[in-house]
ZATI-859366 format. One line per field, with one value per atom (N, C-alpha, C): x, y, z; atom name. Coordinates in pm, whole numbers. Example, Ala and Ser with C-alpha at 12.3 -4.5 7.8 and 13.67 -1.06 7.14 Angstrom:
<recs>
c1	1319	1230	1320	1285	1367	1290 $
c2	-569	-450	-330	-225	-106	3 $
c3	780	780	780	708	714	787 $
atom	N	CA	C	N	CA	C $
</recs>
This chain:
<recs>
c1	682	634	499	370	278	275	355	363	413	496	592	474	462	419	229	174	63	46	99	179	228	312	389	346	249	235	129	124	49	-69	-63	-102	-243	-207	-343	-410	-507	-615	-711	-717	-777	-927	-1030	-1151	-1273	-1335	-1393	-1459	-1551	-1670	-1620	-1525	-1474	-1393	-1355	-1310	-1445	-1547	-1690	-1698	-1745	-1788	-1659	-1577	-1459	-1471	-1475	-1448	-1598	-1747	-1836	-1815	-1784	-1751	-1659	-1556	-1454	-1510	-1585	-1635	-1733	-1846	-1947	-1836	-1763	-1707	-1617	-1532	-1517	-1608	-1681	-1781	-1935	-1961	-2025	-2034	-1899	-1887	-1755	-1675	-1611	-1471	-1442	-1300	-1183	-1088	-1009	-823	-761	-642	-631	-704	-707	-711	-733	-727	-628	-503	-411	-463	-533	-600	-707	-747	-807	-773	-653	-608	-501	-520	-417	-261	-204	-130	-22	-101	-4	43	118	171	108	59	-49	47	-27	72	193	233	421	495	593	623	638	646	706	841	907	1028	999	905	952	861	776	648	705	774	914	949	1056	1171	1086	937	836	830	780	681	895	965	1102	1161	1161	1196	1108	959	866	879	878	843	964	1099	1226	1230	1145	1094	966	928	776	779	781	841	790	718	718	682	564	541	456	419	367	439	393	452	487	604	650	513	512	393	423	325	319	391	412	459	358	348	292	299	185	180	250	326	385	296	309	195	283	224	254	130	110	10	27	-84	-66	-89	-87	-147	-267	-341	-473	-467	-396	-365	-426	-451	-475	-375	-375	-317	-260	-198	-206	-90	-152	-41	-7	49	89	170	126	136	156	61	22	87	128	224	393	410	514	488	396	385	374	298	299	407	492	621	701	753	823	736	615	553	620	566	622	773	855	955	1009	958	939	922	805	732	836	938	985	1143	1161	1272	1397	1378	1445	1468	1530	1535	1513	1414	1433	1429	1403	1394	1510	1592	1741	1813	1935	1968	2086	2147	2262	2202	2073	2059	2052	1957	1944	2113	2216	2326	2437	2391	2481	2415	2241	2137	2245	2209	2268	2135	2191	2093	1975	2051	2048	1901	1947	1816	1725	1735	1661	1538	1629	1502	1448	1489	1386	1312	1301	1224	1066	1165	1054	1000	1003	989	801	760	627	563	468	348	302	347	319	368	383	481	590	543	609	648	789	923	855	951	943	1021	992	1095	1202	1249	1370	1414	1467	1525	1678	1780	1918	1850	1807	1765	1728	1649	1542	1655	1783	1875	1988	2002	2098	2054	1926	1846	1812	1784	1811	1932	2014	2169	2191	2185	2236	2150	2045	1956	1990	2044	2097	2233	2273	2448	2432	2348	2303	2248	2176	2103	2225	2338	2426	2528	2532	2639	2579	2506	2418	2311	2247	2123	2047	2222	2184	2149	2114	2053	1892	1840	1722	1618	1529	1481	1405	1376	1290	1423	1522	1582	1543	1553	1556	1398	1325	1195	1188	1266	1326	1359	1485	1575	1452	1380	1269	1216	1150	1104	999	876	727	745	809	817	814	715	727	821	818	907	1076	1096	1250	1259	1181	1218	1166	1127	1173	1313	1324	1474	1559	1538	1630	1625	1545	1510	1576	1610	1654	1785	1834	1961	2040	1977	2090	2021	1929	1877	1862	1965	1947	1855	1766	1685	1565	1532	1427	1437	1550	1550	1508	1344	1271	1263	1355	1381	1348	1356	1370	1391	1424	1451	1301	1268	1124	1185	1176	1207	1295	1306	1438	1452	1356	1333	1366	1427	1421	1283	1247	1115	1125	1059	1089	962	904	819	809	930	910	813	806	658	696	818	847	878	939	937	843	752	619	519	535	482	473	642	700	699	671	551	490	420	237	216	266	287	332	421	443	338	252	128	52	-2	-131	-125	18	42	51	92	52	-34	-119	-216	-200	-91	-92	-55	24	61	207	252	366	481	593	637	573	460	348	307	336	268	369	267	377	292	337	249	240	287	246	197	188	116	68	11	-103	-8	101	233	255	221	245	156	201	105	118	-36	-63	111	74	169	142	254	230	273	239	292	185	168	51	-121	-139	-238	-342	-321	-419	-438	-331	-364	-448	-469	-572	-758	-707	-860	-838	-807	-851	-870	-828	-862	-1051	-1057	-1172	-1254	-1257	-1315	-1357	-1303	-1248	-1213	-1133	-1066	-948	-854	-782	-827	-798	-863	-716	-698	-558	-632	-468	-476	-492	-567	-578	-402	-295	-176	-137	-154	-122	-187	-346	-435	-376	-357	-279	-179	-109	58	40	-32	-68	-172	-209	-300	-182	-114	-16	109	86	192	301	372	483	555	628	751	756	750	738	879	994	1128	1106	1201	1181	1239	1166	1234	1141	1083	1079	942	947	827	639	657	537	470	577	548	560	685	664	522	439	288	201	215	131	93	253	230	221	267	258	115	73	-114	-179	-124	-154	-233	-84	-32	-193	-170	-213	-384	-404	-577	-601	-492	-562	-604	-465	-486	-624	-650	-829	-934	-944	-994	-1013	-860	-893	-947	-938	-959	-1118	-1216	-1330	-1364	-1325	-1354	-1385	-1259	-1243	-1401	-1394	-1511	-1647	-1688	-1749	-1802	-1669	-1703	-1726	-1662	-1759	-1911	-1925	-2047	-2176	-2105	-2167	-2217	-2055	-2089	-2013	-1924	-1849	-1724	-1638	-1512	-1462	-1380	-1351	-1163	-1120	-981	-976	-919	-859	-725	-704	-557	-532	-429	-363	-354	-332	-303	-417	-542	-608	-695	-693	-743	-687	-575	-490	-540	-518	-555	-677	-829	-882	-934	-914	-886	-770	-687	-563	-644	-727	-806	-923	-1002	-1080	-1039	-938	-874	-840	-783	-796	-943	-1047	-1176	-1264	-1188	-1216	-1202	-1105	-978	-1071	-1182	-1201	-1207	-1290	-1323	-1179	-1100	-955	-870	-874	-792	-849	-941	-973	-926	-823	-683	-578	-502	-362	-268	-259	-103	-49	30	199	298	353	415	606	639	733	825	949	1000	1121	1092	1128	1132	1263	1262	1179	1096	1092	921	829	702	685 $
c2	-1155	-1116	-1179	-1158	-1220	-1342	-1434	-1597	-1678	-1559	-1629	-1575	-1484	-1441	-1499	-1576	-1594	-1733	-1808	-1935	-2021	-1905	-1979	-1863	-1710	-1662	-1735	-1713	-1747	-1668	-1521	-1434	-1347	-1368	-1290	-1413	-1391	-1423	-1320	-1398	-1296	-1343	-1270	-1329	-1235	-1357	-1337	-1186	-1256	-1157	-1020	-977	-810	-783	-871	-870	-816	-897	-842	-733	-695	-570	-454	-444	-323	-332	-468	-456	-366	-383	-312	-197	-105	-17	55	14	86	63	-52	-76	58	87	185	367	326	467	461	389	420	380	310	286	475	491	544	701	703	807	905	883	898	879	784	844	726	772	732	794	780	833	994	1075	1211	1230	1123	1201	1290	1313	1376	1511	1555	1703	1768	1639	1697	1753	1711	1836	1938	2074	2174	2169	2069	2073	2009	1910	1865	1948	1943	2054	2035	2121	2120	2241	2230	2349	2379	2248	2302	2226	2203	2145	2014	1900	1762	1753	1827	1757	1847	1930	2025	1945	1868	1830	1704	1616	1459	1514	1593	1666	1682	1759	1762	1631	1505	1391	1319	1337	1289	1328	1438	1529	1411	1490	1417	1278	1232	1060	1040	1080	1055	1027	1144	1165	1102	1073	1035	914	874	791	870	783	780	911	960	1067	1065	949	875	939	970	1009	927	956	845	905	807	782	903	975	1094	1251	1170	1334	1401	1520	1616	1566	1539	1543	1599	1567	1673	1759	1876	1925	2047	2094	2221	2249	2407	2467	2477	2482	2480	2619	2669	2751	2884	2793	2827	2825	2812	2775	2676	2584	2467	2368	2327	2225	2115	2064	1942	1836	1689	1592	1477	1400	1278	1322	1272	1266	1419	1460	1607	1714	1646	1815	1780	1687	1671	1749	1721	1851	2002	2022	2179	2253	2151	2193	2235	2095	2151	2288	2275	2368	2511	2554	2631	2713	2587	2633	2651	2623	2640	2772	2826	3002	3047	3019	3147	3105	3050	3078	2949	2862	2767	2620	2590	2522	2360	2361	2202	2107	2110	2005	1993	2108	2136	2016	1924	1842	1881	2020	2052	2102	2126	2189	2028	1940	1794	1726	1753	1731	1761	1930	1992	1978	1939	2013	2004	2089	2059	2023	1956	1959	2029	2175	2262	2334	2374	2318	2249	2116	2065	2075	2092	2088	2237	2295	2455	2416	2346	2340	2242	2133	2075	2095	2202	2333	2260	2231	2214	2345	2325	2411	2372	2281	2254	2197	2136	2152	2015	1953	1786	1840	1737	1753	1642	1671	1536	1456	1320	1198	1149	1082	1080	1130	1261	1425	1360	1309	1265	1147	1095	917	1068	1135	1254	1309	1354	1447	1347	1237	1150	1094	1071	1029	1102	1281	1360	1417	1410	1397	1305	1183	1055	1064	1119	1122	1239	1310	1443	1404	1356	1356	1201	1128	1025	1121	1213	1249	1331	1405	1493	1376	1277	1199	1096	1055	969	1006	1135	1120	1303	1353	1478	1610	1528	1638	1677	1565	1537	1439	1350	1260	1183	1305	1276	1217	1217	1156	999	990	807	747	882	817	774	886	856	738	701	564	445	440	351	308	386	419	337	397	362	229	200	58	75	22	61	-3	-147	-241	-189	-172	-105	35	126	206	188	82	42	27	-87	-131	-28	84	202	274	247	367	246	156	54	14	21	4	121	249	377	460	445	523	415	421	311	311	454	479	405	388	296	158	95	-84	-145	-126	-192	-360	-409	-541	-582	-715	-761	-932	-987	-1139	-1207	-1265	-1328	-1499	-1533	-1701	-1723	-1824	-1836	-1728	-1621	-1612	-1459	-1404	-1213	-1174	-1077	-1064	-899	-868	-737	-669	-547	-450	-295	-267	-150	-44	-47	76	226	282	403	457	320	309	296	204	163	307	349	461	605	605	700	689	584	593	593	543	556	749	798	936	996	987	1040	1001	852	877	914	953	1014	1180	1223	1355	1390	1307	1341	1281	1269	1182	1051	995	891	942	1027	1103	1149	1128	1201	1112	1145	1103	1066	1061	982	853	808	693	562	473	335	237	155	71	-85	-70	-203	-135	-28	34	-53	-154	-211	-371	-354	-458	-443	-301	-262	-271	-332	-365	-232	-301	-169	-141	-15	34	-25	-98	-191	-89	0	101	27	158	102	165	233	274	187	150	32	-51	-58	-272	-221	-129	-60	-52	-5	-31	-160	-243	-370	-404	-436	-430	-412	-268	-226	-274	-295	-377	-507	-591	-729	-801	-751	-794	-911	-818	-898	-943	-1046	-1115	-1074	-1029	-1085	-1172	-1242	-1330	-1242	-1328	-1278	-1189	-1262	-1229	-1122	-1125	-1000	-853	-902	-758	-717	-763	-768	-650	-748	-684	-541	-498	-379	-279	-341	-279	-203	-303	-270	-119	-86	-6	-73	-156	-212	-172	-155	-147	-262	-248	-382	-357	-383	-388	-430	-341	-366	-491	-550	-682	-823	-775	-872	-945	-1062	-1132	-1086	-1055	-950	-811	-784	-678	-743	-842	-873	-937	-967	-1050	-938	-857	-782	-684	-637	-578	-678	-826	-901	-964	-958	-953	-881	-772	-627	-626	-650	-654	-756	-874	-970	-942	-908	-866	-798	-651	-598	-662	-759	-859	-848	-941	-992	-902	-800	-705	-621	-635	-616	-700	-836	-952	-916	-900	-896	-748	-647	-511	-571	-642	-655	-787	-862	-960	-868	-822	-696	-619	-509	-475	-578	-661	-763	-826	-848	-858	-764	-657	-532	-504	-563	-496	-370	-331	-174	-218	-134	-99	7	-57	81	57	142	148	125	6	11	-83	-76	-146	-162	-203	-205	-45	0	180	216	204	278	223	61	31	69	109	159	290	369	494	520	477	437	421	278	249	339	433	531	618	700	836	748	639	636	604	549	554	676	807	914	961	941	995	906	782	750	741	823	806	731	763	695	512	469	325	281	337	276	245	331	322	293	192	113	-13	-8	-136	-57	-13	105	11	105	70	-30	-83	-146	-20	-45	76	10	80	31	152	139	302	272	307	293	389	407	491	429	334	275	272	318	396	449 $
c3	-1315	-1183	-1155	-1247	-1241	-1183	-1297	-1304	-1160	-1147	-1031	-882	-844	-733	-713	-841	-855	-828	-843	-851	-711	-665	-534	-430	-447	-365	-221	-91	-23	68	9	101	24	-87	-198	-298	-272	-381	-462	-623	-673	-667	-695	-675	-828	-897	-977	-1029	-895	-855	-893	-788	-770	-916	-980	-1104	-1203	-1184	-1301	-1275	-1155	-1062	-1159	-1117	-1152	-1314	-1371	-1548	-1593	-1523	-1576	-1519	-1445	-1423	-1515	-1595	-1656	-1773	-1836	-1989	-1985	-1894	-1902	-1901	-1820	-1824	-1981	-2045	-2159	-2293	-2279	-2394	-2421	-2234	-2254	-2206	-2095	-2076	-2081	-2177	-2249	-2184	-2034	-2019	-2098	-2140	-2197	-2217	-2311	-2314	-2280	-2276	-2290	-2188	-2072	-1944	-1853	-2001	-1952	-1961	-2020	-2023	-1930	-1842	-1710	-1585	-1603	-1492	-1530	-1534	-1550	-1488	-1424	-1358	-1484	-1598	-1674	-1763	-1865	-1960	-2101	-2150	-2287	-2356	-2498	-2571	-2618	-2593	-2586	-2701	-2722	-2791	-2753	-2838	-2809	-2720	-2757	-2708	-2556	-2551	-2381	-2329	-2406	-2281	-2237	-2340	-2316	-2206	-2209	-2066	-1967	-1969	-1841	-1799	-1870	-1821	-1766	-1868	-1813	-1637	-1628	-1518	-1393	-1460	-1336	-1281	-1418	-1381	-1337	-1338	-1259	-1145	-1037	-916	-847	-942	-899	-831	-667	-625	-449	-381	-183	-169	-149	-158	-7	72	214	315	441	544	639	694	795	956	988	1159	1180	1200	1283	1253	1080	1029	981	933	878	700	594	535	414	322	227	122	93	-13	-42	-158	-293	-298	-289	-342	-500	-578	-714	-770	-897	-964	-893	-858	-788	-680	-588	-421	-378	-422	-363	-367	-246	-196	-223	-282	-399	-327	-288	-252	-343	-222	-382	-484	-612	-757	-747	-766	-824	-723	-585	-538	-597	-661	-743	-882	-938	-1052	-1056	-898	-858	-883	-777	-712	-878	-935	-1062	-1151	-1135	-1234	-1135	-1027	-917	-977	-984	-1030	-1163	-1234	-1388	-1405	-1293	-1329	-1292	-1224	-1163	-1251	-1334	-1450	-1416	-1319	-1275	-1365	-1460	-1589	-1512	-1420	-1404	-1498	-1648	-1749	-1770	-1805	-1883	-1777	-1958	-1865	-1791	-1877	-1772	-1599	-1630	-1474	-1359	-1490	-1392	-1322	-1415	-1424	-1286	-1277	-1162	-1039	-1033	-934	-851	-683	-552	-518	-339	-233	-231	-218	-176	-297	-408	-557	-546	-532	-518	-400	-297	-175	-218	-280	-273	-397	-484	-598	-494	-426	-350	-218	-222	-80	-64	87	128	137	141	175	319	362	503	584	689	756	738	623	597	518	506	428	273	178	65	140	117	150	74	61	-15	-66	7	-73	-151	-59	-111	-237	-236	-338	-469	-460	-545	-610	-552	-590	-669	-619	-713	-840	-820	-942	-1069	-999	-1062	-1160	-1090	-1152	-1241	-1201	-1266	-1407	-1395	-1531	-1607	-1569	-1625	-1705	-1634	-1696	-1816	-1814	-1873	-2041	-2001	-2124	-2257	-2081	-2179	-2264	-2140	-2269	-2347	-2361	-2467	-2572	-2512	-2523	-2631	-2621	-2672	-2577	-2476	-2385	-2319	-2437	-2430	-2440	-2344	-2345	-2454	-2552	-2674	-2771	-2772	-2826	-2793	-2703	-2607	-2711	-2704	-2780	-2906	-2979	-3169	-3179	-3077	-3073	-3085	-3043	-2949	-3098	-3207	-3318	-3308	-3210	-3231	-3110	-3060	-2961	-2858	-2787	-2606	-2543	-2539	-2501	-2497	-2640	-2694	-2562	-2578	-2504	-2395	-2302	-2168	-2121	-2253	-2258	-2243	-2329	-2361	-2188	-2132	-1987	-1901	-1882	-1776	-1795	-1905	-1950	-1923	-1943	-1938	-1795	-1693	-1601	-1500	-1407	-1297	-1216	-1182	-1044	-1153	-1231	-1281	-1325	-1256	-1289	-1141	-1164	-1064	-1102	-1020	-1065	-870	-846	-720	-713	-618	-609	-540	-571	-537	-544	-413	-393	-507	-580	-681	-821	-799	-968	-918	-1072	-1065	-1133	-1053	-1119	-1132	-1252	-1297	-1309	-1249	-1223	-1300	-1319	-1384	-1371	-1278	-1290	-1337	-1256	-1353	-1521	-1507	-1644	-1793	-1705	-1786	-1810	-1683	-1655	-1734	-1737	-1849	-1959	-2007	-2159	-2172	-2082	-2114	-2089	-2016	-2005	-2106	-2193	-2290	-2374	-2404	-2493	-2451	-2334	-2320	-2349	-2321	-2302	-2448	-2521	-2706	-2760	-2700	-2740	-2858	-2810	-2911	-3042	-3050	-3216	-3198	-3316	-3306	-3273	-3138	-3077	-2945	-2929	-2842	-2896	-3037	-3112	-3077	-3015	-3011	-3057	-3127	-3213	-3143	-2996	-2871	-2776	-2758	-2639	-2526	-2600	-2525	-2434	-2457	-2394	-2277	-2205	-2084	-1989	-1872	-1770	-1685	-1583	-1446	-1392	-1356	-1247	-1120	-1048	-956	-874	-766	-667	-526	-434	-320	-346	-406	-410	-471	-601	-684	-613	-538	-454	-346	-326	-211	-296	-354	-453	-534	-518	-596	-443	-339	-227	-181	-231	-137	-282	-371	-519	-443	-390	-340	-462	-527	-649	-596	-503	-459	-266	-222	-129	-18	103	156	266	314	440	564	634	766	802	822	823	737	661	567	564	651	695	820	925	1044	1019	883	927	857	774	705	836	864	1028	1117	1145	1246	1139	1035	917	997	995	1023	872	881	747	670	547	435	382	411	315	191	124	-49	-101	-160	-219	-123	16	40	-22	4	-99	-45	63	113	-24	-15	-124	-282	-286	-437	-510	-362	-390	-422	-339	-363	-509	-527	-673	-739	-739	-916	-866	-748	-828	-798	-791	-863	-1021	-1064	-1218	-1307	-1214	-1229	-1214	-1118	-1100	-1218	-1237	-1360	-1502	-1519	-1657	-1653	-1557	-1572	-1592	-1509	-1575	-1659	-1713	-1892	-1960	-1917	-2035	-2019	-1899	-1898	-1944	-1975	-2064	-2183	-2205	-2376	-2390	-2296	-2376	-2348	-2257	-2242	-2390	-2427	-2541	-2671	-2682	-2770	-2781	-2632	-2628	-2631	-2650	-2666	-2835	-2887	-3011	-3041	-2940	-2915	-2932	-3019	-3062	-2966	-2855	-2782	-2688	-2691	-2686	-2528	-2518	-2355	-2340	-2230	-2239	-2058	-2005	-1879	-1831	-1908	-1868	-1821	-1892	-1868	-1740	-1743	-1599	-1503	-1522	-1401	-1331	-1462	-1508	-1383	-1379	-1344	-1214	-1164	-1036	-957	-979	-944	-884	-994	-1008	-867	-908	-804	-653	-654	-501	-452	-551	-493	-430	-530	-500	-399	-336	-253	-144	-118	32	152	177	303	307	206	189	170	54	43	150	282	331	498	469	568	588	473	510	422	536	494	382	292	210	287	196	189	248	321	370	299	214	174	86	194	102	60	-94	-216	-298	-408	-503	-607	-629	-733	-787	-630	-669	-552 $
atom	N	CA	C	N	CA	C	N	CA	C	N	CA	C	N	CA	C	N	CA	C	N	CA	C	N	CA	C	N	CA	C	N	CA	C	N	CA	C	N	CA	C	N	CA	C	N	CA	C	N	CA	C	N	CA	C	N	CA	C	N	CA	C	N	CA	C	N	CA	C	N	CA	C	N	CA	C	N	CA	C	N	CA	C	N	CA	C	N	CA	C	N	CA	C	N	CA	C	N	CA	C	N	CA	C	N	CA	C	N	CA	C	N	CA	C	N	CA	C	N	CA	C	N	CA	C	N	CA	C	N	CA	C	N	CA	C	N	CA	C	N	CA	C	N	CA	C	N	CA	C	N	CA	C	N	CA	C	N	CA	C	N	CA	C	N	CA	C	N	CA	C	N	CA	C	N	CA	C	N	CA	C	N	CA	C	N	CA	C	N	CA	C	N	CA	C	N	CA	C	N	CA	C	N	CA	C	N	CA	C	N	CA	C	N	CA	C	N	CA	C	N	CA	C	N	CA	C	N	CA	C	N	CA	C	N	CA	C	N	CA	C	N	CA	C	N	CA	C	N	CA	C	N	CA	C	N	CA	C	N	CA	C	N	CA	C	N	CA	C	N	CA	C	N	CA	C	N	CA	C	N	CA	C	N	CA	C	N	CA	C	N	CA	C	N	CA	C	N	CA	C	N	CA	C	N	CA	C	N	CA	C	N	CA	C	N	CA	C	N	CA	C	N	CA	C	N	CA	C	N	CA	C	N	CA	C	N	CA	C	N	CA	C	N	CA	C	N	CA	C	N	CA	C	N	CA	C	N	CA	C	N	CA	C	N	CA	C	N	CA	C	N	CA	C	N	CA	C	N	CA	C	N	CA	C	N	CA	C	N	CA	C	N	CA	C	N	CA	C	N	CA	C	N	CA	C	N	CA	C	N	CA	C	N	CA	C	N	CA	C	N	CA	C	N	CA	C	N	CA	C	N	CA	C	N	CA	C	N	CA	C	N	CA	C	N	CA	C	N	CA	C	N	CA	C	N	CA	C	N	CA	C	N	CA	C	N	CA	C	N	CA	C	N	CA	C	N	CA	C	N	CA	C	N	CA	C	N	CA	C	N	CA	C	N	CA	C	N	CA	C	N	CA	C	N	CA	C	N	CA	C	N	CA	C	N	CA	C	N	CA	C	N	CA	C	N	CA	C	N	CA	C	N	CA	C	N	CA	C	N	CA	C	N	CA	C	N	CA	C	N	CA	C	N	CA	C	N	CA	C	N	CA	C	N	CA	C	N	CA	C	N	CA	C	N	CA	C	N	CA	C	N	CA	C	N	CA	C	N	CA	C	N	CA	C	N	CA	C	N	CA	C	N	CA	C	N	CA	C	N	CA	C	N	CA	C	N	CA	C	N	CA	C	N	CA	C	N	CA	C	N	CA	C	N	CA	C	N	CA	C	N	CA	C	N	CA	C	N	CA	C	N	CA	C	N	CA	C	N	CA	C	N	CA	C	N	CA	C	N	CA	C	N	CA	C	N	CA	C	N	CA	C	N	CA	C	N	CA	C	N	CA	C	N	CA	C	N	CA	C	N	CA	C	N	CA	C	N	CA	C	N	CA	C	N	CA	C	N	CA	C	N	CA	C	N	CA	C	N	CA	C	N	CA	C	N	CA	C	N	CA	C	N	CA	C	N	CA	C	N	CA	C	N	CA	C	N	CA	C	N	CA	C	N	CA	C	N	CA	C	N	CA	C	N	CA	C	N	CA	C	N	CA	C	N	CA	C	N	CA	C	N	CA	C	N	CA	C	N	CA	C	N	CA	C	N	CA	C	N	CA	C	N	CA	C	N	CA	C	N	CA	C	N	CA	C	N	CA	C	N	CA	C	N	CA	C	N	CA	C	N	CA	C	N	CA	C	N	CA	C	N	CA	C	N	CA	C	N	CA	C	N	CA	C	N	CA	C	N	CA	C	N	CA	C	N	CA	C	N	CA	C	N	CA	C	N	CA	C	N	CA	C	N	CA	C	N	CA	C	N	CA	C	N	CA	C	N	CA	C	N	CA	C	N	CA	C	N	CA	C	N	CA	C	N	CA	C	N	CA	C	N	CA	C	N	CA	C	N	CA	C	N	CA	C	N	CA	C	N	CA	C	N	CA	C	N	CA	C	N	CA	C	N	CA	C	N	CA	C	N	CA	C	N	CA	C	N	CA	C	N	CA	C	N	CA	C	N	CA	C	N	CA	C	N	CA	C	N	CA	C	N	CA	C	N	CA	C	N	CA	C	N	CA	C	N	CA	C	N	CA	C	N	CA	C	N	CA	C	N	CA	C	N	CA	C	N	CA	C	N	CA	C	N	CA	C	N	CA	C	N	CA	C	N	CA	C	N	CA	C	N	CA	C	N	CA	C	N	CA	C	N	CA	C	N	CA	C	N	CA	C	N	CA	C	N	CA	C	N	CA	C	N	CA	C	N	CA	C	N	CA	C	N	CA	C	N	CA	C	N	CA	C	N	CA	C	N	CA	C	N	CA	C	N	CA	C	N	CA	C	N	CA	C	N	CA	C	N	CA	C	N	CA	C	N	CA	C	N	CA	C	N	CA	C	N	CA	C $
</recs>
């Protein structure tokens, strides 16, 4: 995806500068202020305490769904109150919601329940708090299923199996999640070449290591093989970074939220130098901590990690050039 969309793309440039700028920013926050893999324990919304294989089926369940969570022009926002009654969108009113229904005795992990869900299940597990619907309720409910009945006949019943199989390999158990779970073969055609993205997938392991902290059935001994999650949000902060540069044409057409169809090479530019911006800003962490003299753990995840969390905490600057508007099961 990189090679190809970096190469023959015409609409993004990456640019040095916003590259230094973002790599000292993430070297100081993990060299000196401690953020790193654990940032799965900062928010209560994830699952702590549990066993391996229930917290697999949690990050499994989720990351299944985790996919267009954007409102179409002039709808009402989607949101889940959480725990605490607050409000929670995006990402996190997808964890409410399942947590929501978890309290009240509703087996959303179990794969026989993923197996039978209805409609009808499903939309009450993903019931709003306000007056916007989830989007792709039917795509949410087949995907759900299809991963359910996948786990009962292959898989035992449970996703932590898929991880055993994998035995310490990220790559292998990509393979293992794209080969047997169709709603995650984020693949697309880019001018002559297939170019492959994976973001749910990539995603769903790096989630399972952060959520075990790298131990256990959290331990993969390539971790560091997996690139950014190419979705819309990052390319919005490498954006307001000026990491990545767009064309006049390409700010326009994102101005106007005109619809970006999936597959088309508009969007395939955008995530593979996505992908691609982040490389660099790892490569400049890592010479960074050398030149420092500091031994310190980073990877593609965690730049992601990162720039994700700060586009949330930035909403206004980010989104003074709107998303990729592009609806997709696939982020």
């Amino acid at each position: 995806a990189v090679v190809s969309t970096q190469s023959t793309g015409n609409h993004i440039k990456c640019n040095s500068r916003g590259v230094d700028k973002v790599a000292e920013l993430i070297y100081k926050a993990i060299a000196h202020d401690g953020f790193g893999r654990r940032i799965w324990e900062k928010s209560e919304l994830n699952p702590r305490g549990q066993s391996e294989q229930d917290m697999i089926n949690w990050v499994f369940f989720v990351d299944t769904v985790n996919f267009s969570f954007w409102p179409d022009e002039g709808a009402v926002k989607y949101g889940v109150k959480d725990h605490n009654g607050k409000l929670q969108t995006g990402y996190w009113s997808l964890c409410a919601a399942v947590n929501r229904a978890m309290k009240v005795g509703i087996p959303v992990t179990d794969a026989e329940f993923m197996a039978s869900a209805t409609k009808e299940q499903v939309e009450t597990i993903f019931r709003s708090d306000t007056e916007g619907k989830i989007p792709l309720l039917d795509e949410r409910v087949k995907a759900i299923n299809d991963a359910g009945k996948v786990l009962l006949e292959r898989f035992f019943g449970s996703f932590s199996f898929c991880v055993m199989r994998a035995d310490k390999d990220a790559q292998k158990l990509i393979d293992i999640i794209v080969d047997n779970f169709e709603s995650y073969r984020d693949m697309c055609q880019y001018k002559d070449k297939t170019v492959s993205f994976l973001k749910r997938a990539q995603i769903l392991v790096s989630d399972i290591w952060t959520c075990l902290d790298g131990k256990g059935l959290g331990e993969f001994k390539n971790i560091n093989t997996i690139t950014m999650f190419a979705d819309y949000r990052v390319p919005q902060a490498l954006v307001a970074f000026n990491v990545l540069q767009y064309s006049d044409e390409l700010k326009n057409k994102l101005k106007s939220r005109e619809r970006i169809a999936p597959g088309d090479d508009i969007e395939c530019e955008i995530r593979g130098m996505s992908i691609y911006g982040c490389d660099q800003i790892l490569e400049r962490v890592e010479e960074l901590a050398m030149e420092g003299g500091r031994e310190i753990e980073v990877n593609a995840i965690l730049v992601d990690y990162f720039l994700w969390e700060w586009a949330r905490d930035n909403r206004p600057l980010v989104d003074e050039l709107p998303f990729h508007r592009t609806r997709t099961v696939y982020y």
